[in-house]
C-alpha positions as CSV (number, residue, x, y, z in Angstrom):
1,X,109.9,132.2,80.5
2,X,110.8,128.8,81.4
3,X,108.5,125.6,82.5
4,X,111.0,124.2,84.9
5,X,109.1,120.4,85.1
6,X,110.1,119.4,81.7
7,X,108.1,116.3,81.7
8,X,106.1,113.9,84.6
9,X,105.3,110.6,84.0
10,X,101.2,110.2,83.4
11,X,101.4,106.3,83.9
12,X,101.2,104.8,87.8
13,X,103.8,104.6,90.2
14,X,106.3,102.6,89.7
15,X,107.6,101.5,93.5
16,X,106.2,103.8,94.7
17,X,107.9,106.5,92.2
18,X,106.4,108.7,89.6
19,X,109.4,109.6,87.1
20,X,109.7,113.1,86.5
21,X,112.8,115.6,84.0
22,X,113.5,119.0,85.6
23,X,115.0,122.0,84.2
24,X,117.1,123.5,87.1
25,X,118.2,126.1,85.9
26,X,119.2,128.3,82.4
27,X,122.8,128.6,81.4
28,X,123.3,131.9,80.0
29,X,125.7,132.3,76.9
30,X,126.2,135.5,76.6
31,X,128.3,137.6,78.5
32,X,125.7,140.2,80.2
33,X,122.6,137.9,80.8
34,X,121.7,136.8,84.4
35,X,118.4,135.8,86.1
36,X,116.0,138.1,87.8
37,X,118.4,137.4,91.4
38,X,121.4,138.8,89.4
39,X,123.3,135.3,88.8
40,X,125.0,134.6,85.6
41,X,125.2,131.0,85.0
42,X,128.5,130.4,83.4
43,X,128.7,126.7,81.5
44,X,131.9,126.0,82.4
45,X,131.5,126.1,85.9
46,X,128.0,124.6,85.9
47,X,129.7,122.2,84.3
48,X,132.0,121.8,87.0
49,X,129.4,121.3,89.9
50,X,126.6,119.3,88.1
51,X,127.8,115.9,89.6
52,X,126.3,117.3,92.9
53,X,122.8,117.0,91.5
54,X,122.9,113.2,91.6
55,X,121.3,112.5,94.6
56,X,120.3,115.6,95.5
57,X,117.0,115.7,97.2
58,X,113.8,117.6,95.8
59,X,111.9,119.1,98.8
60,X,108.8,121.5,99.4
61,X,107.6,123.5,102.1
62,X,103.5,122.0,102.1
63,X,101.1,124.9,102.9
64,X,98.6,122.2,104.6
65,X,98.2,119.5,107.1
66,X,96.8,117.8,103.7
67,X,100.4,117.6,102.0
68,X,98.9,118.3,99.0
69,X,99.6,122.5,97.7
70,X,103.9,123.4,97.6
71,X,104.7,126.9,99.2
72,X,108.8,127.4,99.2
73,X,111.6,125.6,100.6
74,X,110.8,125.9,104.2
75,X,113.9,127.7,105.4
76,X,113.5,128.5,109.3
77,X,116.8,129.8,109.8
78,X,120.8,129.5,109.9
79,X,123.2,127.7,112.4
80,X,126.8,128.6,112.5
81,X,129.8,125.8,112.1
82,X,133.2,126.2,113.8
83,X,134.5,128.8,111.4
84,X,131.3,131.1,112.0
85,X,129.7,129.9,108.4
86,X,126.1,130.5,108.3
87,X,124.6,127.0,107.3
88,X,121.2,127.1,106.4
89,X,118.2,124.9,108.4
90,X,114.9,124.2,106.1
91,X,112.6,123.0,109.3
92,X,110.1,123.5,107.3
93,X,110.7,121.2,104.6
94,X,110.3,118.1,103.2
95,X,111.8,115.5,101.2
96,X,109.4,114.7,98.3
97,X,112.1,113.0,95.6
98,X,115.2,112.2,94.5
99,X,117.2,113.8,91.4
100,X,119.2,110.1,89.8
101,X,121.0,112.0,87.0
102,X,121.8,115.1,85.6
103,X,122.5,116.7,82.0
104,X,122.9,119.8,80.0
105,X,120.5,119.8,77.7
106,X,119.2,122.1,74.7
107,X,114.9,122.9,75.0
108,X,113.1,125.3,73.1
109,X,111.0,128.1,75.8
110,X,107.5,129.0,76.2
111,X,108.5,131.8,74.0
112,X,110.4,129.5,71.0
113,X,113.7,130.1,71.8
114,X,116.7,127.1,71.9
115,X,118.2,127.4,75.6
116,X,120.3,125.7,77.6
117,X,119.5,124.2,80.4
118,X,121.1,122.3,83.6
119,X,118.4,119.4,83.9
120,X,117.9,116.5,86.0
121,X,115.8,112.9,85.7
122,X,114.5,112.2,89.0
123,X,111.7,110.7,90.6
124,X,108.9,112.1,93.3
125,X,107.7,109.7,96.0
126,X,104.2,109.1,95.1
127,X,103.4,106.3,97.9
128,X,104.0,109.2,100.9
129,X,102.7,112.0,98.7
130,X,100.1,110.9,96.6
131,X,98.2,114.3,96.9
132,X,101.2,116.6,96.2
133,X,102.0,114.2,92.9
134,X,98.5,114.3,91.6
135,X,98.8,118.5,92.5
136,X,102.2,118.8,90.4
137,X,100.6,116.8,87.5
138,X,97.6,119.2,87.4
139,X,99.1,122.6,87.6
140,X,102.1,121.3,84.9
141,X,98.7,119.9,82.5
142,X,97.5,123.3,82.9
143,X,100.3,126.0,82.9
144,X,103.5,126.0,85.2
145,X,105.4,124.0,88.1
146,X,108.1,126.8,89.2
147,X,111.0,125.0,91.2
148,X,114.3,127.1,93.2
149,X,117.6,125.1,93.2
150,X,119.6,125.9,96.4
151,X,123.0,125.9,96.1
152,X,126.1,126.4,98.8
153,X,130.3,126.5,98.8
154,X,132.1,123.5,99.1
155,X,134.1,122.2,102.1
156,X,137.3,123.3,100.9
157,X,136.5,126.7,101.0
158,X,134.6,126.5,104.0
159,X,131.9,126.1,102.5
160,X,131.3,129.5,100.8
161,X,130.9,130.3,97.6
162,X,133.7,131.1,95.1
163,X,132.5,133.8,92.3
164,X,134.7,134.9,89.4
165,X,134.2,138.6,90.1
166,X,136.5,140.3,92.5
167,X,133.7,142.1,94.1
168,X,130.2,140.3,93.4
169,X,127.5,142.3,93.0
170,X,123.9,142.2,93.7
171,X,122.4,142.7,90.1
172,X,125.2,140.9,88.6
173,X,127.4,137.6,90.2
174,X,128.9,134.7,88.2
175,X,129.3,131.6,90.8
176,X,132.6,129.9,89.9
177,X,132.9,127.3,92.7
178,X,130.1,126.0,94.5
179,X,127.5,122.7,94.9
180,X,124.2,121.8,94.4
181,X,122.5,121.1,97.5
182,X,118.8,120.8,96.7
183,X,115.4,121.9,94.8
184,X,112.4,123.0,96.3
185,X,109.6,122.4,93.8
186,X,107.0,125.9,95.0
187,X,103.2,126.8,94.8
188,X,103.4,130.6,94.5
189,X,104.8,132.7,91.6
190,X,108.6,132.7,92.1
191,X,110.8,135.8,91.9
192,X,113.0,134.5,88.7
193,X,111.3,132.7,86.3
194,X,114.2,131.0,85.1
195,X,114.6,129.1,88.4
196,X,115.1,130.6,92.3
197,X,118.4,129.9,93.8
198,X,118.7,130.3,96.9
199,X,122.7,131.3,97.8
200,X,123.2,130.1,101.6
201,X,127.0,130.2,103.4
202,X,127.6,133.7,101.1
203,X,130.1,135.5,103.8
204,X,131.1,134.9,107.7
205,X,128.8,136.4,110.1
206,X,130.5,137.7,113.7
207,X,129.4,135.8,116.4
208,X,129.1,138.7,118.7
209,X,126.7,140.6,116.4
210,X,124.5,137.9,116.0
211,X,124.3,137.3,119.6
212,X,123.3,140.6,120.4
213,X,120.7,140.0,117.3
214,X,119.4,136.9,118.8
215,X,118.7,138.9,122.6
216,X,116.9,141.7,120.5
217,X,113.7,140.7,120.9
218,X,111.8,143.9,120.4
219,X,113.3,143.8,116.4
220,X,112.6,140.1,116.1
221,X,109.1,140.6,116.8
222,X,108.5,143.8,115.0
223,X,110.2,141.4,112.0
224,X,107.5,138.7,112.8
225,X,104.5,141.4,113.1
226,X,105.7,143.0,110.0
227,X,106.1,139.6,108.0
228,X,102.5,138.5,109.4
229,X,101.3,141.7,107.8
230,X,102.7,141.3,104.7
231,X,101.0,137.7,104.3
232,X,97.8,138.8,105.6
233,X,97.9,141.5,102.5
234,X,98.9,138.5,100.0
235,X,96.6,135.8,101.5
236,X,93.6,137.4,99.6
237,X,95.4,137.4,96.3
238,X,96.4,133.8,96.8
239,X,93.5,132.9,97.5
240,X,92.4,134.2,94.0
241,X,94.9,133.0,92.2
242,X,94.0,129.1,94.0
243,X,90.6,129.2,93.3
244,X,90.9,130.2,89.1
245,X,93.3,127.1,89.4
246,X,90.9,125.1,91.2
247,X,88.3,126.2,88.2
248,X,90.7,125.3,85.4
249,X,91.6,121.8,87.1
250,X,88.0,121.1,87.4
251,X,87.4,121.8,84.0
252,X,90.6,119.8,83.2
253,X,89.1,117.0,85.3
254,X,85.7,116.6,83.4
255,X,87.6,116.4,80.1
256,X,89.8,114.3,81.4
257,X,86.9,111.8,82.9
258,X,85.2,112.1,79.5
259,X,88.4,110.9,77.8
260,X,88.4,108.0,80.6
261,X,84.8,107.3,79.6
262,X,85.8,106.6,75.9
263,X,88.6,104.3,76.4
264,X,86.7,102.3,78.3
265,X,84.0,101.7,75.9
266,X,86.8,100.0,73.7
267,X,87.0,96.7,75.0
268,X,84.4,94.3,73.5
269,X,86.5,92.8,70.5
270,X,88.8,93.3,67.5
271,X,85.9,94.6,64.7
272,X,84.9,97.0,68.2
273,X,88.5,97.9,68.7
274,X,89.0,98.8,65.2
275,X,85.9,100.8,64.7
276,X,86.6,102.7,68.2
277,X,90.1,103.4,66.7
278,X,88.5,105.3,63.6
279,X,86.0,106.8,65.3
280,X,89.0,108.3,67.6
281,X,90.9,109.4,64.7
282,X,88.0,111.5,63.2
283,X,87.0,113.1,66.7
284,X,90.6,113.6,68.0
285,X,93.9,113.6,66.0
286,X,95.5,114.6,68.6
287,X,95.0,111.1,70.3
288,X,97.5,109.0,68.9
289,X,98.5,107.4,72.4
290,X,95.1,106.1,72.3
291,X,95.8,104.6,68.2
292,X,99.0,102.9,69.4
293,X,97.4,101.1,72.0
294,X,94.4,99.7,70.2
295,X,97.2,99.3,67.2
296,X,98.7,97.1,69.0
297,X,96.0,95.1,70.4
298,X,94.9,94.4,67.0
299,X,97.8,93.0,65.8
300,X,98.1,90.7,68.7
301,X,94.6,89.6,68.1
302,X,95.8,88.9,64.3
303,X,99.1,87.6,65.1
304,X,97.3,85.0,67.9
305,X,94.9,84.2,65.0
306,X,97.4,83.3,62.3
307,X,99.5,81.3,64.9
308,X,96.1,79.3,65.2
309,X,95.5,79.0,61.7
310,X,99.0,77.3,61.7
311,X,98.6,74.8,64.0
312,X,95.0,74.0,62.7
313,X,96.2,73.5,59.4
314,X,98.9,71.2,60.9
315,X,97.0,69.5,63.0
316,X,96.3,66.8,60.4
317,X,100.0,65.9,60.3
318,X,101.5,63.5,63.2
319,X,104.8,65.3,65.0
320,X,107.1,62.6,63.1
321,X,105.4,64.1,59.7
322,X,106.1,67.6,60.9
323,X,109.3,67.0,61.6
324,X,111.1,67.5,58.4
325,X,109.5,70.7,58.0
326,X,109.8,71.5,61.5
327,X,112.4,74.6,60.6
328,X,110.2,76.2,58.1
329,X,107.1,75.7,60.9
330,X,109.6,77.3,63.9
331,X,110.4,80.1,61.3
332,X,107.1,81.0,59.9
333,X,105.9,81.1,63.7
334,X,108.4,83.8,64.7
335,X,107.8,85.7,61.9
336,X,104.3,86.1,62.7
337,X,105.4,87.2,66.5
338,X,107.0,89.8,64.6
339,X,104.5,91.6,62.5
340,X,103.5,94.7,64.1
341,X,101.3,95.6,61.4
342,X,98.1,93.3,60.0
343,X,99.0,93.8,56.6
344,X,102.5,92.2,57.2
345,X,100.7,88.6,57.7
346,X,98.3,88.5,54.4
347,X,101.3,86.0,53.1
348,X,100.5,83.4,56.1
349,X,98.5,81.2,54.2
350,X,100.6,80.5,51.0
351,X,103.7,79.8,53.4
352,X,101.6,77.5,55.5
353,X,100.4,75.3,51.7
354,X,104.2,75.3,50.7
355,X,104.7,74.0,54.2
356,X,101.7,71.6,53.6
357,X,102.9,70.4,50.2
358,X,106.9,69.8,51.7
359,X,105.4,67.3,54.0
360,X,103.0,65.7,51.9
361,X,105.8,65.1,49.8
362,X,107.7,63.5,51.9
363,X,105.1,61.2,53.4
364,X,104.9,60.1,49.3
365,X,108.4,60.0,49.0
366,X,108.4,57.4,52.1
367,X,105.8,55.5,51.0
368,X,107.9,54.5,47.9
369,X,110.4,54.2,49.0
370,X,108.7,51.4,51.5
371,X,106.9,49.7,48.3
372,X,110.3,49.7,46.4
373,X,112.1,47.8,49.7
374,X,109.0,45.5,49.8
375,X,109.2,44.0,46.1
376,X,113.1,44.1,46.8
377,X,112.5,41.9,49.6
378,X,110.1,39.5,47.9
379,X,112.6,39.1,44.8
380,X,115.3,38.5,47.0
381,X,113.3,35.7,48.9
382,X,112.4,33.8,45.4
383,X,115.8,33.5,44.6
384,X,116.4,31.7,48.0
385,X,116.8,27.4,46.3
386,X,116.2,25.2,49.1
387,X,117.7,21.6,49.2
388,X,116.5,18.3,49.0
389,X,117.5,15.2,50.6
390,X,117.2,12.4,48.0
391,X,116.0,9.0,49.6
392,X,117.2,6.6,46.8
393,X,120.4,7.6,46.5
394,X,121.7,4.3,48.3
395,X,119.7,2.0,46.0
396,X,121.2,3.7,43.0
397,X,124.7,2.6,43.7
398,X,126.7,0.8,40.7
399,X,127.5,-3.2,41.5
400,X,130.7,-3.9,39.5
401,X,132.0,-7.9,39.7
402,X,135.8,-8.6,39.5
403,X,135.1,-11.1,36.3
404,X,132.6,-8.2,34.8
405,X,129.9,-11.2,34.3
406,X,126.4,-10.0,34.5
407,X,124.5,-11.5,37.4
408,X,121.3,-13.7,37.3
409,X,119.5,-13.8,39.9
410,X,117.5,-17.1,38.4
């Protein structure tokens, strides 16, 4: 058997969207295989249609005014195009997602077997259906989500379908050339556990029987009586089958709350963190969601510590000190932001002393330096002569006569 929801997000909304991966249908690769409606998925020509998916809508018939519990895909009838096609009407349905992309993809079965599968990433609109999201997240945490793709011809063939087999047959059909049209996502026990597909637009219909169907009313409502028979018979076994699931999401609830209990105990600090961590890992060792987070936590705690440390054991340092280390600061910082685990930053301290010394060395080296140009200065200014003006020079001057006789002034 195959769990058709692959995966659903278990975070909140985002825009109003809850992600979820859905396995559309199995491609068979053998020759004879074929779902319980008799289809035989061939890869090639899946292959061929699976661009159709993108965009294709994910819809549900709701069994309540509550939009909460999926029954089918809501079909109320056909209506017939210019070339007498049947074209289905789901009146009954409503849009509840969007598939964005589409793959083949290789998962192992509730059984252990590697299969194939046509799946598609999408997203359900959890602001309009908050009830039905929460409903799809239960019943996939507790067993199965079954969906039915719906598939139809394409315009070029007038919109039927195009099988390789000469004369299709009920138990066994391979479509060849056909779309995807949509995916109902269902609440009761589907009739191909693989994935339903619905097959609309298989043959033309003659207009003049089905008018002389539509003015028969005595069958149409001995078909209604019978068909509210028939759900008057199953309503009792639903209504079994809804409560046990009620039971097991109730007891799914209480564990879960219990869970929610525990996480928020772990708040109070990084030595509380740490010992709510272990404590986790002894109870559950399954809980290693829970580990990452408070991981993670921790190491921000450490890595905002160390970045402190750094700056407090700078802080005695002016900005035009730090400077010539200022690369070795800038990269020490970022490889702290880096560390994702504590043990990674038990090297902080020597990097920040090397870091310490380089700029103590260079406040030295600049204080010489300045003492050195200070003496060079003060030799250079004794050096420095300064002349004087002599004030006898005049009275010093040589008096020579023209008869060289020496003078007397008595």
């Amino acid at each position: 058997m195959l769990n058709n929801i692959l995966e659903i997000s278990k975070r909140a909304s985002k825009n109003g969207r809850v992600p979820i991966k859905i396995a559309l249908l199995k491609i068979h690769n053998d020759s004879t295989s074929t779902n319980k409606n008799g289809l035989h998925w061939k890869k090639e020509y899946v292959q061929n249609a699976m661009d159709s998916v993108i965009g294709m809508p994910l819809c549900t018939e709701f069994a309540d005014d509550d939009k909460e519990v999926p029954i089918g895909h809501g079909l109320t009838g056909s209506e017939y195009d210019s070339n007498g096609n049947a074209q289905p009407v789901f009146e009954n349905s409503v849009v509840v997602g969007t598939c964005e992309s589409v793959s083949i993809e290789t998962i192992i079965d509730e059984s252990g077997n590697e299969i194939e599968v046509l799946a598609t990433d999408g997203y359900l609109y959890n602001q309009r259906y908050p009830k039905f999201v929460k409903w799809v997240r239960k019943n996939y945490a507790i067993g199965k989500v079954d969906t039915s793709i719906e598939i139809m011809g394409t315009p070029e063939n007038e919109n039927q379908i195009i099988y390789e087999e000469d004369e299709p047959k009920e138990e066994f059909r391979t479509p060849k050339t056909f779309c995807f049209t949509g995916s109902a996502i269902l609440g009761v026990s589907p009739a191909d556990d693989d994935a339903i597909v619905l097959e609309v637009a298989q043959k033309k219909e003659n207009k003049e029987e089905n008018k002389e169907m539509e003015f028969n009313m005595d069958e149409i409502k001995s078909t209604i009586q019978a068909t509210i028979s028939e759900m008057n018979e199953k309503s009792e076994s639903y209504e079994t089958k809804i409560s046990e699931l009620n039971s097991q999401i109730e007891a799914k609830d209480a564990e879960l709350a219990e869970k929610d209990s525990k996480i928020s105990e772990l708040n109070a600090s990084i030595a509380d963190m740490q010992k709510a961590l272990d404590d986790i890992r002894a109870e559950q060792s399954s809980s290693w969601d829970q580990m990452r987070i408070l991981e993670e936590e921790i190491a921000k705690a450490k890595v905002a510590e160390k970045l402190s440390e750094v700056d407090s054991a700078l802080g005695e340092f002016s900005a035009e000190e730090k400077e010539v280390a200022k690369d070795d600061i800038d990269k020490l910082k970022e490889n702290i932001n880096a560390c994702k685990k504590k043990e990674e930053l038990n090297n902080v301290t020597s990097e920040i002393n090397s870091i310490k010394s380089k700029i103590c060395m260079n406040i030295v080296e600049k204080q010489k330096k300045a003492e050195a140009d200070a003496k060079i200065a003060e030799q250079n200014s004794k050096k420095e002569t300064v002349e004087t003006e002599d004030i006898f020079s005049e009275m010093c001057t040589e008096v020579t006569t023209s008869d060289e006789e020496d003078l007397n002034i008595f």
